[in-house]
N, C-alpha and C positions, 0 to 999 in steps of 0.2 A: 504494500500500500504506500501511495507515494505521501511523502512527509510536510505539511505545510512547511511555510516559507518563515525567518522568523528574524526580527530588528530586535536590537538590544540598544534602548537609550541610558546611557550611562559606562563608563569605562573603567568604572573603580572594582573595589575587588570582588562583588558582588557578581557587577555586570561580567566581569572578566571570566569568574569562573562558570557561569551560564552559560555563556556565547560558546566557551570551549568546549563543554560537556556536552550542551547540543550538536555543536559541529562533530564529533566526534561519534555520538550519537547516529550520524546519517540527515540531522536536519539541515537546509539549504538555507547558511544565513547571508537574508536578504544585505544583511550590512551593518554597523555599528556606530553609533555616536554618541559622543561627549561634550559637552561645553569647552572644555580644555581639547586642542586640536592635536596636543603631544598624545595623550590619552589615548586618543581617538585611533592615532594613525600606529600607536605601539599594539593595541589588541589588533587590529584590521590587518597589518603588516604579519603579527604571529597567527592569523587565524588565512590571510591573503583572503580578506574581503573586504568590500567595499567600507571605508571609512568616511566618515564629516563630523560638522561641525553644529550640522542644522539637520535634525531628527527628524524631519520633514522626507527627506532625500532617500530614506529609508526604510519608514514608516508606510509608504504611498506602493510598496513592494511587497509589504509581509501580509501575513494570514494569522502570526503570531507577535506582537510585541510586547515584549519585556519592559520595564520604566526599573530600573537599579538606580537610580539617583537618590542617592540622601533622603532621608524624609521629608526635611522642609521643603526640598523642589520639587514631590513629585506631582501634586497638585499644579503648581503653575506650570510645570514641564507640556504634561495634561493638557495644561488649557493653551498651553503658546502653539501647542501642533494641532490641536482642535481647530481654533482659530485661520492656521496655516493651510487648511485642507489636509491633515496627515493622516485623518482617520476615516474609515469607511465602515458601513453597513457591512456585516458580516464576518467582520475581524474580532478576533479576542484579543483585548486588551489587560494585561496584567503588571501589577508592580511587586517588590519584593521586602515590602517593608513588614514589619513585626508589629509595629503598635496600629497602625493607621489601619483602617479597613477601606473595602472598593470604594464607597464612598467619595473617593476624593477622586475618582475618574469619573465621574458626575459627564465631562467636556464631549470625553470620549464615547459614554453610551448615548449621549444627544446628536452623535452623528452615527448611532444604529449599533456602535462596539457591542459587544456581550465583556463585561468588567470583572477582575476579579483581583483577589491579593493571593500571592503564593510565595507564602516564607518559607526558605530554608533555614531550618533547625540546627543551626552550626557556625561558628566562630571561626571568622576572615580573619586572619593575622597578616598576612597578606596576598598578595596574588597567586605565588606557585601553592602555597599548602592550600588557598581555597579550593584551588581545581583539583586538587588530590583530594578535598576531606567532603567535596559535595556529592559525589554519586554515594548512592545507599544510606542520605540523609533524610531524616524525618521531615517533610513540610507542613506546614499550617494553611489551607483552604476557605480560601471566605468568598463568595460571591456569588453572581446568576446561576443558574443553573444549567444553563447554556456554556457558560467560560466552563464551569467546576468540569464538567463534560468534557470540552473540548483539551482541558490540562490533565486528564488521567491518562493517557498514551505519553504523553511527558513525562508525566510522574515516572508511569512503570519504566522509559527508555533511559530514565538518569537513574534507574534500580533504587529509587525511594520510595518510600511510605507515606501514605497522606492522613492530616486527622485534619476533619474539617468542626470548625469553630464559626459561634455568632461573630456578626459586625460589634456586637454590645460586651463581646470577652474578647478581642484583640485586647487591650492593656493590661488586663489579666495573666493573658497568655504571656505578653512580651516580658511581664515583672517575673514570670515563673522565668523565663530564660537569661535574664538579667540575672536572677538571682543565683542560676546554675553554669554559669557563664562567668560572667562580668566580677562577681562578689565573691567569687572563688579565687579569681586574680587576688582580688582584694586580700581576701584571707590568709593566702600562702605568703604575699606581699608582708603580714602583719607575722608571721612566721619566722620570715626572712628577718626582720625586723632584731626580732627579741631572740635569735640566733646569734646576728653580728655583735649581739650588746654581750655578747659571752666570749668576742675575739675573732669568729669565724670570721672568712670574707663573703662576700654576699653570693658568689659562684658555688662556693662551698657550701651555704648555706642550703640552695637551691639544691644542688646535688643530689647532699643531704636527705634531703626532704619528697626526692621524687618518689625513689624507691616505694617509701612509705605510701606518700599520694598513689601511685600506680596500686598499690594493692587493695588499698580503699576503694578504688572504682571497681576493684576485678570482685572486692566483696560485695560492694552493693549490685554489679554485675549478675552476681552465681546467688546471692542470698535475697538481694531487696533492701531497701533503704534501712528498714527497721530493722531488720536479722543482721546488719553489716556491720551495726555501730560494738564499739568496741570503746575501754576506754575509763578512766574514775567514777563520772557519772552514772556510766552503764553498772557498773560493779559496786554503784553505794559508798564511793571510800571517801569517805567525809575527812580524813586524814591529810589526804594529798589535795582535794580541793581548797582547804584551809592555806593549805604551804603554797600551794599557785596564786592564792589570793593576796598573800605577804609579798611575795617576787612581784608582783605583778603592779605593787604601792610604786615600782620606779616608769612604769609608764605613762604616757600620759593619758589623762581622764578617760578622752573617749575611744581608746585603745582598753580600756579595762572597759568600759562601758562596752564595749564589742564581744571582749570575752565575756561577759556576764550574762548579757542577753543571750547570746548563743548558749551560756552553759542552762538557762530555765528553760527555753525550748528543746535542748537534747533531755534537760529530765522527762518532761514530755514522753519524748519517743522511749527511753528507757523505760517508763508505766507502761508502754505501749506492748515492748516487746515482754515484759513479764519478770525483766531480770531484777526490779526492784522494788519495795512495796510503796504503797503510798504515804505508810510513818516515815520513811526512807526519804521518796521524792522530796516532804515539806523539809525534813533538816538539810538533804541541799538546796533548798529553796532560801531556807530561811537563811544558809551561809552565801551563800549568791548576794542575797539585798542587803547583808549585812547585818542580820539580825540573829543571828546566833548566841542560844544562850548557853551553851556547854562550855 
């Protein structure tokens, strides 16, 4: 079955890694454009297709296009090629944002598009690891049912999985992948931190610290969130949470304010998995806020 045709407006790592996956794929891309014409003409050059400047030129060609710009632009993006004649009756029109829902190609179904959002579930670090880390990634599916339609052959040809979601949980959705993502940097970062203040160099720290991270995911991997955790909280030791609380007086406020709140949520999951009782949970609760009477 021959492969619709497909424009990718945007050249950053997003768009980068789509355009190449598609092409790779077997899909015929109609062409690529960016705001920035280095952008533009560095994917089109590695992919040897047609590049510009003006998403017009490319757009007026596909049967598929992609909008990978930033979030703030992809709404005007939208409307500057609307405006332009870049969109037709019968085209699916999609962007690849996380928070935003179709919504915001409003421009594009008012000249007949079928609209939709199609997040990839995966962290761009940059250009070469997005094209390695996006086929057999999980997407996020909001829109017509016309588009959700016409992007499952997509789906399956990039070997991903789709969960489709309201327009009314896209920032729901996006804060769970922030938070599985983004605040994971954070954390390891905070890690990294209270390592070096013991002499390590921060390389070493990092090192240090992968092994451990890697086996953590392989846990929650093979067991599940709850069955993975491991750990003082998990095991009740109101001992060593007290001495992390002392060490912990040389950080600053909201670096202890980080570990604290994370330590009343893990008791949480610790009630959860059964490893501690609830007299248990309240005395680390109660040494967590500070109110321990022992």
């Amino acid at each position: 079955m021959t492969k619709p045709a497909v424009a990718v407006i945007g050249a950053g790592k997003v768009g980068s890694a789509l355009a190449a996956a598609l092409k790779k794929a077997g899909y015929p891309v109609a062409g690529v454009a960016s705001r920035s014409k280095s952008s533009a003409r560095k994917l089109g050059q590695r992919l040897k297709v047609k590049y510009t400047d003006d998403p017009v030129q490319v757009t007026s060609g596909a049967e598929l296009v992609f909008i990978t710009t930033p979030d703030r632009e992809i709404k005007s993006t939208a409307d500057n090629i609307a405006s332009a004649g870049g969109f037709k009756h019968g085209q699916v029109v999609a962007h690849t944002s996380g928070s935003l829902s179709s919504l915001v190609l409003a421009a594009a179904r008012e000249k007949g598009a079928a609209v939709a959002a199609f997040h990839p579930l995966q962290s761009f670090a940059d250009i070469e690891t997005a094209i390695a880390n996006l086929p057999g990634s999980y997407f996020a599916l909001e829109g017509e049912p016309e588009a959700l339609k016409s992007l499952q052959p997509v789906l399956e040809d990039l070997q991903g999985r789709g969960v489709t979601i309201s327009a009314e949980d896209k920032p729901m959705y996006h804060a769970a992948a922030v938070v599985a993502s983004n605040y994971i940097v954070t954390i390891i970062h905070l890690a990294v931190d209270m390592l070096t203040r013991l002499g390590m160099e921060k390389k070493q720290a990092v090192e240090a610290l992968l092994p451990l991270i890697q086996g953590t995911i392989n846990n929650i991997k093979n067991q599940g969130a709850t069955r993975a955790l491991t750990g003082p909280v998990e095991r009740g030791d109101t001992v060593t949470l007290k001495k992390h609380l002392k060490a912990l007086d040389a950080l600053e406020p909201v670096k202890q304010k980080v570990y604290k709140a994370l330590g009343e949520m893990t008791v949480d999951i610790a009630l959860k998995k059964g490893s501690i009782s609830e007299e248990v949970s309240q005395k680390l609760i109660n040494i967590l806020e500070g109110i321990d009477n022992d």
